[in-house]
C-alpha positions as CSV (number, residue, x, y, z in Angstrom):
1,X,0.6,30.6,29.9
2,X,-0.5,30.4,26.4
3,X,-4.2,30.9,25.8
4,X,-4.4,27.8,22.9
5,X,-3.8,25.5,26.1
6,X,-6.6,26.6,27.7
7,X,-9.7,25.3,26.3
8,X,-10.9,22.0,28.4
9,X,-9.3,19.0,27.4
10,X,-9.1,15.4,28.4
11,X,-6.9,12.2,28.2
12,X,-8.6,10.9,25.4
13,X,-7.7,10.8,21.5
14,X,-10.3,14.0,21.3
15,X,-10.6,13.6,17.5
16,X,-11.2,17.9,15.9
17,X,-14.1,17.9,14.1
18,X,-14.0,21.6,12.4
19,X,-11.6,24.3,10.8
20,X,-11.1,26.3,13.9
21,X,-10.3,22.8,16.1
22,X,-7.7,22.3,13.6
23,X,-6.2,25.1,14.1
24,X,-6.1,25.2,17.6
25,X,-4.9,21.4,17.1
26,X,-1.7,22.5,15.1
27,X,-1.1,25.2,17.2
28,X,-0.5,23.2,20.7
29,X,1.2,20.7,18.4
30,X,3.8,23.1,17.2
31,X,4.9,23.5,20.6
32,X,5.8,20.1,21.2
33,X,7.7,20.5,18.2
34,X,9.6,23.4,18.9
35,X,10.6,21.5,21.7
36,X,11.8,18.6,20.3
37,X,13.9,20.2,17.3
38,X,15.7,22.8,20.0
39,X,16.7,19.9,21.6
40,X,17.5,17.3,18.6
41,X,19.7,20.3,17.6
42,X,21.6,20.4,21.1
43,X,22.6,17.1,20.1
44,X,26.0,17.0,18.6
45,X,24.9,12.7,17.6
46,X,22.3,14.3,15.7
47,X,23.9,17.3,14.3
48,X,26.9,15.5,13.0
49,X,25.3,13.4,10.6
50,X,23.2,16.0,9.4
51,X,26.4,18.2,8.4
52,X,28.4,15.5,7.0
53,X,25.2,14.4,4.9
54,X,24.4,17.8,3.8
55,X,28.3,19.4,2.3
56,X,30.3,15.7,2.4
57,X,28.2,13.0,1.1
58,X,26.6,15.0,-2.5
59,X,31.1,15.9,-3.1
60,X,31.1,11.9,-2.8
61,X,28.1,11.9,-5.7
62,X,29.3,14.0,-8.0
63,X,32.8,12.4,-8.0
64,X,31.1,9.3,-8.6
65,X,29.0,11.0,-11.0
66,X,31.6,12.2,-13.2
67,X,33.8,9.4,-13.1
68,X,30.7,6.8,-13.6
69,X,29.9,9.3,-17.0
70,X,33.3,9.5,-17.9
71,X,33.7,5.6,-18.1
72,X,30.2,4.5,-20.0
73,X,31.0,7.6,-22.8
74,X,34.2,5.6,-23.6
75,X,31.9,2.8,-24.6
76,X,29.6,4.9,-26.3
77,X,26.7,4.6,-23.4
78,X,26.0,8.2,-22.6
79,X,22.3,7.3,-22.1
80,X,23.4,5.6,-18.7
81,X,25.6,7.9,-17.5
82,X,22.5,11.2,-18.3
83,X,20.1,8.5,-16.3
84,X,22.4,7.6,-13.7
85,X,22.6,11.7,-12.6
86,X,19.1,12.3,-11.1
87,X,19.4,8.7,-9.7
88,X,22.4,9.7,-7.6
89,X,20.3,12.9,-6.6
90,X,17.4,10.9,-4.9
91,X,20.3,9.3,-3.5
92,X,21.7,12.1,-2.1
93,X,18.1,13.3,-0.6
94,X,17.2,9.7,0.9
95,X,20.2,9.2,3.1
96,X,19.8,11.8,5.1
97,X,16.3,11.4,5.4
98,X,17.2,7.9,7.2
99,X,18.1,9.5,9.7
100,X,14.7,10.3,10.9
101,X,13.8,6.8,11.2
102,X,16.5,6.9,14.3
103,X,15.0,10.1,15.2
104,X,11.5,9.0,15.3
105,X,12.1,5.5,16.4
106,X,13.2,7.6,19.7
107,X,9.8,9.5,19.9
108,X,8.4,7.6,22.8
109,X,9.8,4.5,23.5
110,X,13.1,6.3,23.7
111,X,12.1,8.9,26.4
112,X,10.2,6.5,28.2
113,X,13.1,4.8,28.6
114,X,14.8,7.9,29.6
115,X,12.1,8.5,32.3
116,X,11.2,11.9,30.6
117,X,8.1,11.2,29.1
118,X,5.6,11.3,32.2
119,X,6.0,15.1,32.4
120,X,4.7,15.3,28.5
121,X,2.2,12.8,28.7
122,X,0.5,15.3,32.0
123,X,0.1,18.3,30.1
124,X,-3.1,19.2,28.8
125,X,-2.6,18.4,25.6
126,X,-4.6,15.7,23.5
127,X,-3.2,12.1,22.4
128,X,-3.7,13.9,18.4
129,X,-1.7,17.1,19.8
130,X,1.0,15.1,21.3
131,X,1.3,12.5,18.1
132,X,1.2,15.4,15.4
133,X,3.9,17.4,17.9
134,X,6.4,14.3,18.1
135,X,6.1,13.6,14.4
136,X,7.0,17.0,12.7
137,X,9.5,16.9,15.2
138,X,10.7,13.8,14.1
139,X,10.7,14.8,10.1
140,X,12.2,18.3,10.5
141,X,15.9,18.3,10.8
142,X,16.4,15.3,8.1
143,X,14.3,17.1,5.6
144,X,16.3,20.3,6.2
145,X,19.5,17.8,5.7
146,X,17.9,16.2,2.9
147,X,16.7,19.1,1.1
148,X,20.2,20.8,2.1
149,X,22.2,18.4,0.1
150,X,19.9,18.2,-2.9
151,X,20.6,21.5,-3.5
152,X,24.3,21.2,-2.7
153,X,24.4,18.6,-4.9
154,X,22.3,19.6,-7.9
155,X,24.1,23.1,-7.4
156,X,27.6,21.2,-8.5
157,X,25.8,19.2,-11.4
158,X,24.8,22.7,-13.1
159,X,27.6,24.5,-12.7
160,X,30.2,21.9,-12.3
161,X,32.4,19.7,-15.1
162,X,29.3,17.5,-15.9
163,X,27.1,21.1,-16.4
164,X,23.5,18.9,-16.2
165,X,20.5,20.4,-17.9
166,X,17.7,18.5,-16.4
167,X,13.9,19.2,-17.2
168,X,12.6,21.6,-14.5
169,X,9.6,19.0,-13.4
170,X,11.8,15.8,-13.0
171,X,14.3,17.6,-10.2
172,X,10.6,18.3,-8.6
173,X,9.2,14.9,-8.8
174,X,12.8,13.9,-7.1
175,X,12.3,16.8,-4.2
176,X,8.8,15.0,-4.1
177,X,9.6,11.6,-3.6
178,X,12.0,12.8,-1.0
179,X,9.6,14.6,1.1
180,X,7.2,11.7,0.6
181,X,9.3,9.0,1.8
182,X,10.1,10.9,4.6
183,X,6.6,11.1,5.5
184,X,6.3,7.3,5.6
185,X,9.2,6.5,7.0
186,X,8.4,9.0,10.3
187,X,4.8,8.0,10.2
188,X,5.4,4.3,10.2
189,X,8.6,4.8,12.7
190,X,6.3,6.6,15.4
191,X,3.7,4.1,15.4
192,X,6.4,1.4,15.6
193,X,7.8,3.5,18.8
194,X,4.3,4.1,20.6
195,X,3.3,0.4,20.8
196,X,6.8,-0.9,21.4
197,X,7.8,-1.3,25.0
198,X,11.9,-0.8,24.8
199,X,14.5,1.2,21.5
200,X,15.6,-2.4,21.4
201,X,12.0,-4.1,19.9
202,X,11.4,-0.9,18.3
203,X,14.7,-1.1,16.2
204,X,14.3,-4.5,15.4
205,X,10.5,-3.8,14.2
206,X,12.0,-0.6,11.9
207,X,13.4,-3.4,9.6
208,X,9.5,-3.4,8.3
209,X,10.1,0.2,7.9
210,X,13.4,0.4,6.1
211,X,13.4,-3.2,3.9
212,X,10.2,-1.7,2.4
213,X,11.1,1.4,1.4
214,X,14.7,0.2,0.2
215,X,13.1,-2.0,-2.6
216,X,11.0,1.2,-3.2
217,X,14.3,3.2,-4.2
218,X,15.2,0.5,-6.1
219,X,11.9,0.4,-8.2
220,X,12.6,4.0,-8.7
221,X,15.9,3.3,-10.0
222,X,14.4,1.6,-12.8
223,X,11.9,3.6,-13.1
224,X,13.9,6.6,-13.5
225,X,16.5,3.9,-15.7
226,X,13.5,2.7,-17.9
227,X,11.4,5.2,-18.1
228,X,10.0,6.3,-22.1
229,X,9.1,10.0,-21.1
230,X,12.0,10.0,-19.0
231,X,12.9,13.7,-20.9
232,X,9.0,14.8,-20.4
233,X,8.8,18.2,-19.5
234,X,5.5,17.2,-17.1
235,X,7.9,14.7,-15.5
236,X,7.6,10.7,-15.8
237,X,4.3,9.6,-15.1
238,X,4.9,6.2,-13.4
239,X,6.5,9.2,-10.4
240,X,3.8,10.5,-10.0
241,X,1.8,7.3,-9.4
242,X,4.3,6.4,-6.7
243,X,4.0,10.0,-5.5
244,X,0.5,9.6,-4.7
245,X,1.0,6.3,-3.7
246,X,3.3,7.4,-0.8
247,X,0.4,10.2,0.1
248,X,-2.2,8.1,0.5
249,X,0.2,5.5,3.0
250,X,1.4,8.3,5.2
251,X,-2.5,9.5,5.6
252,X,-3.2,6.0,6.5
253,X,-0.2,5.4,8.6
254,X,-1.1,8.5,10.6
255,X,-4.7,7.6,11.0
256,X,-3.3,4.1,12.6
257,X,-0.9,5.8,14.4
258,X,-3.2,8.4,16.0
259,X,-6.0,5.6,16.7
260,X,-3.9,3.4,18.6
261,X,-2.0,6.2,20.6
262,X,-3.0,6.3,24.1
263,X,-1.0,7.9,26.6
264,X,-2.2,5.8,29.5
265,X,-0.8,2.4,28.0
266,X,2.1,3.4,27.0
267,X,3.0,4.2,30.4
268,X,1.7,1.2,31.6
269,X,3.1,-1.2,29.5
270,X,6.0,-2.6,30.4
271,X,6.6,-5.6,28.4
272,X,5.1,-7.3,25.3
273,X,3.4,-10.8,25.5
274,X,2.1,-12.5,22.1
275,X,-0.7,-14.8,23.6
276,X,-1.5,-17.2,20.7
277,X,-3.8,-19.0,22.4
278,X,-6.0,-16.4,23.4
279,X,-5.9,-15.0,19.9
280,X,-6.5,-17.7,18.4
281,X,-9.8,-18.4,20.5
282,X,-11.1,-14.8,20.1
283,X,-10.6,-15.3,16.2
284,X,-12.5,-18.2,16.6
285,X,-15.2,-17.1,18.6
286,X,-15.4,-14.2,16.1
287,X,-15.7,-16.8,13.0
288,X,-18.5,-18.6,15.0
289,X,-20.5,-15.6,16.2
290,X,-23.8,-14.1,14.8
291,X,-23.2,-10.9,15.7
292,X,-20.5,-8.1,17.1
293,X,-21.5,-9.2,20.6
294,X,-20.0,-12.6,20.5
295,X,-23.3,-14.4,20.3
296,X,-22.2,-18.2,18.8
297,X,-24.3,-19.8,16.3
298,X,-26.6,-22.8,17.2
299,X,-26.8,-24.6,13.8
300,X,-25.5,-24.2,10.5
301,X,-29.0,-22.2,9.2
302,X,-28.2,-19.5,11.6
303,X,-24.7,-19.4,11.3
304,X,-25.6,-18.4,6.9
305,X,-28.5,-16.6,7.8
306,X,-27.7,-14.2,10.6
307,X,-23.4,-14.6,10.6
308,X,-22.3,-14.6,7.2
309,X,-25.5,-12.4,5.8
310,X,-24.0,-9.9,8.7
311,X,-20.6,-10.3,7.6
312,X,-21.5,-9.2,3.7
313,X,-23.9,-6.5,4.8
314,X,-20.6,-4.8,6.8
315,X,-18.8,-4.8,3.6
316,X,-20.1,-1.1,2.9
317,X,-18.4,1.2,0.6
318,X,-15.8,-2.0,-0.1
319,X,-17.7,-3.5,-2.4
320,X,-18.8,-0.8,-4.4
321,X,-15.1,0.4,-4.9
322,X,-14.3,-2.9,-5.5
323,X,-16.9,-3.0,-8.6
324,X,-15.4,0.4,-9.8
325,X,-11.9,-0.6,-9.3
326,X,-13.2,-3.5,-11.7
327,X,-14.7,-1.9,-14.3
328,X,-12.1,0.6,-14.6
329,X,-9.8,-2.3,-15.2
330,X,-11.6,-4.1,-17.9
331,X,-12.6,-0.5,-19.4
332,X,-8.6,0.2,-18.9
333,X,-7.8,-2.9,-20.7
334,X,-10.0,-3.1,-23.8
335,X,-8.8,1.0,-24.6
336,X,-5.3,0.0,-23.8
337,X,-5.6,-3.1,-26.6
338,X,-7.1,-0.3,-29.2
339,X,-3.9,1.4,-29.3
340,X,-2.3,0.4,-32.3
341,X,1.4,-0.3,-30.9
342,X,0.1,-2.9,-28.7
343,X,-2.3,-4.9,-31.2
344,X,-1.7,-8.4,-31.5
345,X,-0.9,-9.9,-34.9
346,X,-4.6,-11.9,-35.5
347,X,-5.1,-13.1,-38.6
348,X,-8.6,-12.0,-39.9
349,X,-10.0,-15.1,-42.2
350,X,-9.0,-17.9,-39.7
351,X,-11.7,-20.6,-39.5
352,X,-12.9,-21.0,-35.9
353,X,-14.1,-24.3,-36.6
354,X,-10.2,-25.6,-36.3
355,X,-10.0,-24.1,-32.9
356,X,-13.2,-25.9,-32.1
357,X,-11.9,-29.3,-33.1
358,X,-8.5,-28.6,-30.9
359,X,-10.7,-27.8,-27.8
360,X,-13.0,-30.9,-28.5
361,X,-9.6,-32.9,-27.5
362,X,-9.5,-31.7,-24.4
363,X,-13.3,-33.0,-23.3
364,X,-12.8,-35.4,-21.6
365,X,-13.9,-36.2,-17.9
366,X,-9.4,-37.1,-17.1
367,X,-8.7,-33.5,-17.6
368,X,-11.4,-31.8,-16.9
369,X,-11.5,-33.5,-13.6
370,X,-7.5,-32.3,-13.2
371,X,-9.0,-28.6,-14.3
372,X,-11.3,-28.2,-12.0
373,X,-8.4,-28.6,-9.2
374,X,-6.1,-26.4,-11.1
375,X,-8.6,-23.9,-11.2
376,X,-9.3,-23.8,-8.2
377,X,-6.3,-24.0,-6.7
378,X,-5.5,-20.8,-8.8
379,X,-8.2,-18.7,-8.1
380,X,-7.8,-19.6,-4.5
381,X,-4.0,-18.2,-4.1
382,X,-4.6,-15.2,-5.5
383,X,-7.3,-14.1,-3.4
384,X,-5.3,-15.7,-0.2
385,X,-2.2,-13.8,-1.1
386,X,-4.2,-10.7,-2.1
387,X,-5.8,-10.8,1.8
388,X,-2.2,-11.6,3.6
389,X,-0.8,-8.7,1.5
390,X,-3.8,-6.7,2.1
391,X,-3.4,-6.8,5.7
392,X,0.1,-5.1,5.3
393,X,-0.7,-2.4,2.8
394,X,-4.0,-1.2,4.3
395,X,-6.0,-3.4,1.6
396,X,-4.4,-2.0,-1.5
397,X,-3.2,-4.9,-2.2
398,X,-6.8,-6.9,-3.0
399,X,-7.2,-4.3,-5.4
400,X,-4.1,-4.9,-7.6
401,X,-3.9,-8.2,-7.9
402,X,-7.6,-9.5,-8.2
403,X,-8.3,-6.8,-11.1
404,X,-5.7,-8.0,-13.6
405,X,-7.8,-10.9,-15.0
406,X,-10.5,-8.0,-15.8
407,X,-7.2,-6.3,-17.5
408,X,-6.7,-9.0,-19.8
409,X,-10.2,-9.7,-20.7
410,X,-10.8,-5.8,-21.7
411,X,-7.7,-6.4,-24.1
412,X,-8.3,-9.7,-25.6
413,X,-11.9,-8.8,-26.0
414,X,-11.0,-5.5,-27.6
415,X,-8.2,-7.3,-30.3
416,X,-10.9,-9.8,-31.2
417,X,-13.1,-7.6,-32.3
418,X,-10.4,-5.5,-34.3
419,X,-9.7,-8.5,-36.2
420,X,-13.1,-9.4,-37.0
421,X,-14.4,-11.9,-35.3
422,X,-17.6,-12.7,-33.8
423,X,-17.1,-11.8,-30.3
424,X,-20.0,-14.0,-29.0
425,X,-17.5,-17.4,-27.7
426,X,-15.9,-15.2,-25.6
427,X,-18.9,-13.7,-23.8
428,X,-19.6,-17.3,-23.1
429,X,-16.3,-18.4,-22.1
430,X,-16.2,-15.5,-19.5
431,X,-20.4,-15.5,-18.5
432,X,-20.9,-19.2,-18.3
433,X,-19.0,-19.6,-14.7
434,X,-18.8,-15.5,-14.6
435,X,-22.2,-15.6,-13.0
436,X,-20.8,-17.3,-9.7
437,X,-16.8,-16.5,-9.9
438,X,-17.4,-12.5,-10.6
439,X,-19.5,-12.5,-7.4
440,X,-17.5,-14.3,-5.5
441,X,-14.6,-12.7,-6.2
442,X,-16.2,-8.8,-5.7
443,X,-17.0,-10.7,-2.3
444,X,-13.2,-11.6,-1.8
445,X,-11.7,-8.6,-2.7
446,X,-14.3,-6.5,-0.7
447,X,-13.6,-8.3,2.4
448,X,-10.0,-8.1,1.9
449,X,-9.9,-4.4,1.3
450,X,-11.8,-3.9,4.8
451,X,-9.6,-6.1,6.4
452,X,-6.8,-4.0,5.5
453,X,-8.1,-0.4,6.3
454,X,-9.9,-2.1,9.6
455,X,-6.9,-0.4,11.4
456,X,-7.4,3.5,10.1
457,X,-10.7,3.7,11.2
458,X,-12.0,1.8,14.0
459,X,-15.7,2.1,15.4
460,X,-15.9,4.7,18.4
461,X,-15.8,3.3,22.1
462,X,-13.5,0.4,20.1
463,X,-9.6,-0.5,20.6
464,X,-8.3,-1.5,17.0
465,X,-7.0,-4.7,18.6
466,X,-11.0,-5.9,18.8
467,X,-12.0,-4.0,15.9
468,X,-8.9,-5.8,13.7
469,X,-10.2,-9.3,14.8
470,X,-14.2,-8.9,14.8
471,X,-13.3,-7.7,10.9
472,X,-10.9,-10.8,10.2
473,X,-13.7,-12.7,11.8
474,X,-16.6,-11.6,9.0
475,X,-13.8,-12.3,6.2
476,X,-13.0,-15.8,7.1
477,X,-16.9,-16.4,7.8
478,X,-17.0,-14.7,3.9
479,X,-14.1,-16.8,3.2
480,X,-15.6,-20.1,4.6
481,X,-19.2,-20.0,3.6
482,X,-19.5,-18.0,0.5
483,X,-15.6,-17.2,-1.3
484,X,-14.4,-21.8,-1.3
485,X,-18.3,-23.0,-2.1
486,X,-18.6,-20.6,-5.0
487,X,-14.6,-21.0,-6.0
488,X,-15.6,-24.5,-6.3
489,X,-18.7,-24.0,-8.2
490,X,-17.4,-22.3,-10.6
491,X,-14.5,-24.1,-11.3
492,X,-16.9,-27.1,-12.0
493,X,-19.2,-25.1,-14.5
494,X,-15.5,-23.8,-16.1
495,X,-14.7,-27.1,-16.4
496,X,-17.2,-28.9,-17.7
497,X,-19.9,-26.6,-19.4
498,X,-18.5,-23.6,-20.5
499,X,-15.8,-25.6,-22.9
500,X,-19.1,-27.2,-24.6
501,X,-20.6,-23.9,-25.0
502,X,-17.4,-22.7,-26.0
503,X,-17.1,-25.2,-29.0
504,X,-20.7,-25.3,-29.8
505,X,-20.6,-21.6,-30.7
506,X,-16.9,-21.7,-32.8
507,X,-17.9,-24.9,-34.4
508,X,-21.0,-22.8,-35.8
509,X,-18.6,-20.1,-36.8
């Protein structure tokens, strides 16, 4: 019996908490995995496609490769045929790495099904032991495909009829985005097959999985197309955004993964049931409560007082990378606006006065009345799509969309003053209503953010189910009483003050 097995353990998602623990973790993990490739490689299903994807499939490339180059050179388009090459070589990697989303789709619902999971789930091993074990086993034999008929295939391209010389880095950054995508795809699989109850739901759910990350390749396809430092020797840049990108999901989707593992449901489980109902009243409950307890408000007072003053006070480290994430966009913008390529055309002895009288037009109570709607209305999408998509993308998404407005201000704040203008009209045009929309929207995006990561991380002695809807509960309570008030606010002051301010200050210009 090995002596790494030995320590006391329990039943429980024992979390390691030092260096050595780690070790120790990995170590039983490894032999779950060992396990699992001897036997994926008994297979002759799984072998097969991993032989045919490795030697057949990059022969299929490179003809298509040199006939594809052969046919744009005849029109003088030799550009897309050099692009098209390391295109065709992520290609080449990806495919076989869809086969792990089988593989790991399998991971647990699959054996359950099988009836071979109960003698896994009694050893002494942890929930983290078992969940690391399962999903290296899971990612090993397609990246050995993958990675296999990458270099078959790049192998042809350098000493084959179409002899490609490509910078060192970007065959790297390919490898990379391989490895990467593999990561998500077996992270995201394996939760999908721990909380599924049959390979039937859990194949239909991997469409979440495999839509995703097939409008990913795609982006890299233009990317790769588009790209200006596409012949960098550091690679192209936008890469290694997505690189990091992919990092950061497969950390989250393992954390998930890991925190809503338990061994003792999955055996229990035996089908899945969407109660609307009751979600819908424990949502509610949550929106009307006072505290994490449940405790409903009595009046309206305490409900702002002790509910929604909770709610902001949870927001923690959210709202202070939100502010960051902010300034570094309007920072971002105005240096990006000083680069002298992307300077717009201003010319520098225009009278502000005529923009004055134009604005003056527009005062009006009609259309300032249809503004404030509009303004609303737009502020208000953004911040609902950037919460929906946020709850898919672990919150990222509240902190692309929101910042772009900051974006634009940094840049048409930074060409005003290279053509010489008095820089004051805009201060007021963004200050005026900026006093209760900046807020207010710091309070959005915060909220949003921890609505997304809610699932990585939840409170100890908490199932992520409760921990997920307590946290929707502070947002729409945020939402409710702070984010549509001041949303509504400011859209008034927008409308009807900051314009006068506005054209007081050009018309003295």
């Amino acid at each position: 019996m090995a002596t790494t097995t030995a320590r006391p353990t329990t039943l429980s998602a024992a979390q390691p908490t030092s260096r050595r623990d780690w070790r120790v973790t990995l170590s039983n993990a490894l032999i779950v995995t060992r396990r699992e490739v001897r036997d994926s490689f008994r297979d002759w299903r799984i072998i097969a496609p991993i032989v045919i994807l490795t030697f057949l499939f990059p022969g299929l490339a490179q003809f298509v490769a040199n006939r594809f180059t052969a046919f744009v050179s005849d029109y003088g388009a030799n550009i897309i045929g050099e692009r098209t090459i390391p295109f065709l070589l992520m290609i080449v990697g990806f495919f076989p790495i869809s086969i792990s989303l089988v593989v790991a789709l399998e991971t647990f619902v699959g054996e359950k099904e099988r009836r071979s999971l109960e003698p896994l789930l009694s050893t002494p091993l942890t929930n983290t032991e078992l969940y690391i074990g399962k999903t290296l086993a899971a990612m090993i034999p397609p990246l050995i495909s993958s990675i296999g008929g990458m270099a078959v295939y790049l192998v042809s391209l350098l000493y084959g009829e179409l002899a490609w010389r490509p910078q060192p880095m970007l065959v790297v950054q390919i490898v990379l985005l391989t490895i990467v995508q593999a990561l998500v795809m077996v992270t995201g699989a394996v939760v999908v097959s721990s909380q599924t109850t049959s390979t039937r739901a859990a194949n239909l759910l991997a469409s979440f999985i495999i839509i995703p990350m097939t409008l990913l390749i795609q982006v890299e396809s233009v990317i790769m197309f588009l790209a200006p430092d596409a012949e960098s020797p550091t690679g192209i840049s936008s890469l290694w955004a997505l690189i990091v990108g992919m990092l950061v999901a497969t950390v989250l989707l393992f954390r998930v993964g890991n925190a809503v593992f338990n061994r003792e449901e999955l055996l229990g489980r035996t089908i899945d049931q969407l109660n609307l109902r009751a979600m819908l009243r424990n949502l509610g409950a949550a929106v009307r409560a006072v505290d994490l307890d449940g405790t409903p408000a009595r009046n309206l007072g305490e409900w702002y007082r002790l509910g929604v003053r909770g709610a902001v006070s949870r927001l923690g480290p959210s709202v202070w990378i939100t502010i960051g994430v902010f300034v570094a966009a309007l920072v971002a913008g105005f240096v990006f606006g000083l680069q002298p390529e992307w300077r717009m055309p201003m010319p520098a002895d225009a009278s502000l006065a005529s923009a004055a009288d134009m604005m003056s037009q527009y005062l009006n109570m009609p259309v300032q009345s249809l503004a404030v709607l509009l303004i609303v209305w737009q502020n208000g999408r953004i911040l609902l799509a950037a919460m929906i998509l946020s709850i898919f993308t672990f919150g990222a998404a509240a902190l692309l969309l929101t910042p772009a407005v900051y974006l634009a201000i940094g840049y048409f704040f930074s060409q005003v003053l290279l053509a010489g203008y008095d820089p004051a009209f805009m201060v007021v045009a963004v200050l005026t209503h900026g006093i209760v929309e900046i807020p207010v929207i710091i309070l959005a995006t915060a909220a949003s953010l921890r609505l997304g990561a809610a699932v990585t991380r939840p409170p100890r002695g908490m199932t992520v189910g409760r921990s997920w809807t307590l946290t929707f509960g502070d947002t729409l309570k945020i939402a409710i009483g702070l984010v549509l008030p001041g949303l509504i606010a400011a859209a008034l002051i927008e409308s009807f003050i900051t314009p006068r301010l506005v054209v007081a200050i050009l018309s003295g210009g």
